[in-house]
SEPA-778465 format. One line per 10 residues: their letters; for each residue z, x, y of C-alpha. Coordinates in steps of 0.2 Angstrom, whole numbers. Layout:
// SEPA-778465
a) Z,X,Y  ...
//
This chain:
// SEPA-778465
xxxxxxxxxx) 137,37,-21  148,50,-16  149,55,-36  131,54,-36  129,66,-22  140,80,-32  133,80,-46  115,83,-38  123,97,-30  130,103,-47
xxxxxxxxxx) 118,100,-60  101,110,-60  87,103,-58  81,105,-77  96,99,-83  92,81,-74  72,81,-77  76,88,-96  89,71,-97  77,60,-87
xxxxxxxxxx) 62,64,-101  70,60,-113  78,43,-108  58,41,-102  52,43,-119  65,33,-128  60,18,-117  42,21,-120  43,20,-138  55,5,-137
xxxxxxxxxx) 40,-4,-128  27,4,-139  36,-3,-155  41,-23,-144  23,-24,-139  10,-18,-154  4,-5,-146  -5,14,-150  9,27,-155  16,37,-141
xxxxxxxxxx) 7,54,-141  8,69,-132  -12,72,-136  -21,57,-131  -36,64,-132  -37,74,-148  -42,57,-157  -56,53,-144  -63,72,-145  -83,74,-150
xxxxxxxxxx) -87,87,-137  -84,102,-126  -84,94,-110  -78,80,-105  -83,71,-89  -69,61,-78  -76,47,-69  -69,42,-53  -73,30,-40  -79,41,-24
xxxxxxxxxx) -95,31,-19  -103,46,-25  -105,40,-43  -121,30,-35  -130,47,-33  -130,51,-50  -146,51,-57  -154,44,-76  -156,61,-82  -137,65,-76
xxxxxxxxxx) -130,50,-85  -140,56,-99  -129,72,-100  -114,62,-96  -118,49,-110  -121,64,-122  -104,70,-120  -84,62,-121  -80,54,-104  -62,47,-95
xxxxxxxxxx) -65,35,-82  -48,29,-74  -42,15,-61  -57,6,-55  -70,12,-67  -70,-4,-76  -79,-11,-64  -93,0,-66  -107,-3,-81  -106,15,-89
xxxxxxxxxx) -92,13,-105  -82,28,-106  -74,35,-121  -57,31,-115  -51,21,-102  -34,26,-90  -25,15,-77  -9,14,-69  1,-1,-64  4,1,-44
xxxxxxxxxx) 0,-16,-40  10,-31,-38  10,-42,-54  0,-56,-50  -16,-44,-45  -11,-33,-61  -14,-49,-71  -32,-51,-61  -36,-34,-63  -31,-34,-82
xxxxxxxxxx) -40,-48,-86  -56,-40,-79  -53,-24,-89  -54,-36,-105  -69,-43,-100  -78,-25,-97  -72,-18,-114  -73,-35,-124  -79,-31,-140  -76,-14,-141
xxxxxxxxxx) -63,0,-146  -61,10,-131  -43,15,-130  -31,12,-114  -20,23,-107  -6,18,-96  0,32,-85  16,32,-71  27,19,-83  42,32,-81
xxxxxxxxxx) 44,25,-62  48,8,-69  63,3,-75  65,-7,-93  64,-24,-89  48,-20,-74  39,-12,-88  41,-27,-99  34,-37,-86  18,-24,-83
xxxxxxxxxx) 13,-27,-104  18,-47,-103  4,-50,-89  -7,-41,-101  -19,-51,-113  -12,-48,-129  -28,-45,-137  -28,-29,-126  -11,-23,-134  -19,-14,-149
xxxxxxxxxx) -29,-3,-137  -14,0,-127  -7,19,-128  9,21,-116  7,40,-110  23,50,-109  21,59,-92  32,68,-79  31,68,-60  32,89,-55
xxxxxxxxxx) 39,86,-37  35,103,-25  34,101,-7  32,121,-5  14,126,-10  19,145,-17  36,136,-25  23,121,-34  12,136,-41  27,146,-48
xxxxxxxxxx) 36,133,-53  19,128,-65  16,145,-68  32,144,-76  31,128,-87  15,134,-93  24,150,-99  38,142,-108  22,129,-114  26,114,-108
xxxxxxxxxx) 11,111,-97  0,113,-115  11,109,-128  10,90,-136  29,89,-138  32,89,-119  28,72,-107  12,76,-96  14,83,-80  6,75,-65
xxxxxxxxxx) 6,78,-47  0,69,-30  -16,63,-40  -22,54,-57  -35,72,-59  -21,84,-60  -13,73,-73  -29,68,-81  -34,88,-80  -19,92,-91
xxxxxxxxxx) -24,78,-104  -40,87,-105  -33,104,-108  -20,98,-120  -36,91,-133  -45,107,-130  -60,104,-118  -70,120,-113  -80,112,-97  -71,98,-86
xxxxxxxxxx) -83,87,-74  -75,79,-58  -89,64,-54  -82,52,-42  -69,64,-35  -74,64,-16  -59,64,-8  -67,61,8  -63,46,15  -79,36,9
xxxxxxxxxx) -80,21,0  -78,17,-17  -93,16,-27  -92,-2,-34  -93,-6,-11  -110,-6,-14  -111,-22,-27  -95,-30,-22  -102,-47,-21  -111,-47,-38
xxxxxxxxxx) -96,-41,-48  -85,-54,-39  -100,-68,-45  -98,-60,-62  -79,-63,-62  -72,-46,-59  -57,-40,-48  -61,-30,-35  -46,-22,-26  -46,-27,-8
xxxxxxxxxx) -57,-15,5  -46,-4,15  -49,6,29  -60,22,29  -50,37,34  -58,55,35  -50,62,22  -42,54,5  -23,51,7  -20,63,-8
xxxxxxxxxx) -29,78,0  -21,73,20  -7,85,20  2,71,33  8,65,12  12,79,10  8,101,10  3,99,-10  -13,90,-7  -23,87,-22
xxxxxxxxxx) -36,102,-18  -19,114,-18  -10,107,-33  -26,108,-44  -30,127,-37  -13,130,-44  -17,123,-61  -35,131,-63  -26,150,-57  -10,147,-69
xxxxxxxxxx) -18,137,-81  -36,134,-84  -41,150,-79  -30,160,-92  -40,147,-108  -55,150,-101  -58,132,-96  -72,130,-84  -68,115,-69  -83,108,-61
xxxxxxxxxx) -86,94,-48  -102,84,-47  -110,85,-32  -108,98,-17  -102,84,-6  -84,83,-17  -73,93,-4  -66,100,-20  -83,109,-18  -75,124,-9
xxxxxxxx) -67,127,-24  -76,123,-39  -93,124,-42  -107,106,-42  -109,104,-62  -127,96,-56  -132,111,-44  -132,98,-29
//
């Protein structure tokens, strides 16, 4: 321990998350090859690309508000649902989940992702693997139908931890100087939230416009509250209810000062800004809404 303690002292910071990337990435592929699955890439999307925009689906209970004309538009265009948008009708052009469950609801919720894109070729992107060791990662693809591993994509990201807001913003003005923020030979970098991470796969495959649907972060309830019965009649997994809180825990600064709404501003100034990459939100009731403007004027 004491050794340990040293060398954190010693050693920058680089030098550990340089050494930690790559022992990330060799794993990865080691799965990727044991278990069939899509070839490790640092630009998931680029094979998914027919469009400008691209509209991320998340699961704010605002989704319901979205109107036939405005599914039009969303249908017309590439879309990214992630987490518990398999349990909503509307296929996206790629899928994206993270493990964070204990295994035996992983292998429910798993199961219901095959039944919802049964048939089809959406691809599956696994973020946050890097947190798991060998062996727990093993176990994450073994509850997996195996007829689900050819759709399977590991994704080789990185956690950029900041707990000052101005040191978070220079140290990503920095990486996407040197390009690693944009460049497909670097992990992904994520942040407190699946949308900063999901932001920087969108910008990586060369979107123009980005749409935020479902990405209250209000405290309301998820969208699929509203038919919960009928999708647990239809055989699906519904996550447990939790408590309402006034604010999403990745936007309550009580988890810390780079909420979602800070770490995404800092992306869009350093970033998105600088490529001319136009960020929207749905509706006006996102409390993203104070920084970006409503894609559907409402």
């Amino acid at each position: 321990m004491i050794v340990k303690e040293l060398k954190r002292r010693v050693r920058p910071r680089w030098v550990s998350d340089v050494r930690g990337c790559l022992v990330s990435r060799h794993r990865l592929a080691g799965l990727t090859r044991r278990f069939g699955l899509r070839p490790l890439s640092g630009n998931p999307l680029a094979r998914v690309k027919k469009s400008d925009t691209l509209f991320i689906l998340g699961s704010g209970d605002s989704i319901n508000e979205i109107r036939a004309q405005e599914w039009s538009q969303i249908s017309s265009a590439d879309s990214l649902g992630f987490n518990g948008w398999y349990l909503h009708a509307f296929v996206p052009s790629v899928f994206v989940t993270e493990p964070g469950k204990d295994l035996d609801q992983l292998a429910l919720e798993y199961a219901s992702i095959e039944k919802r894109y049964a048939g089809r070729d959406t691809p599956i992107l696994i973020k946050d693997m890097e947190r798991y060791r060998r062996e727990e990662m093993a176990s994450i693809l073994e509850v997996m139908p195996r007829r689900l591993h050819p759709r399977i994509a590991l994704t080789w990201d990185w956690e950029l931890r900041e707990d000052d807001p101005a040191r978070f913003s220079a140290r990503l003005a920095r990486l996407a100087r040197l390009g690693i923020v944009t460049g497909a030979g670097y992990p992904v970098i994520r942040t407190r939230s699946s949308v900063f991470y999901l932001l920087v796969l969108a910008l990586r495959a060369g979107y123009r416009r980005i749409v935020l649907c479902g990405i209250d972060l209000n405290g309301s309830e998820y969208f699929y509250e509203a038919c919960r019965s009928s999708l647990e009649a239809e055989g699906y997994w519904v996550p447990p209810r939790r408590p309402l809180s006034a604010t999403h825990k990745t936007e309550d600064p009580g988890f810390g000062p780079v909420t979602v709404s800070v770490a995404l501003d800092a992306l869009h100034a350093e970033v998105l800004h600088k490529l001319d990459i136009s960020l929207y939100v749905a509706f006006r009731s996102s409390k993203l809404y104070s920084i970006f403007p409503a894609y559907f004027g409402r």
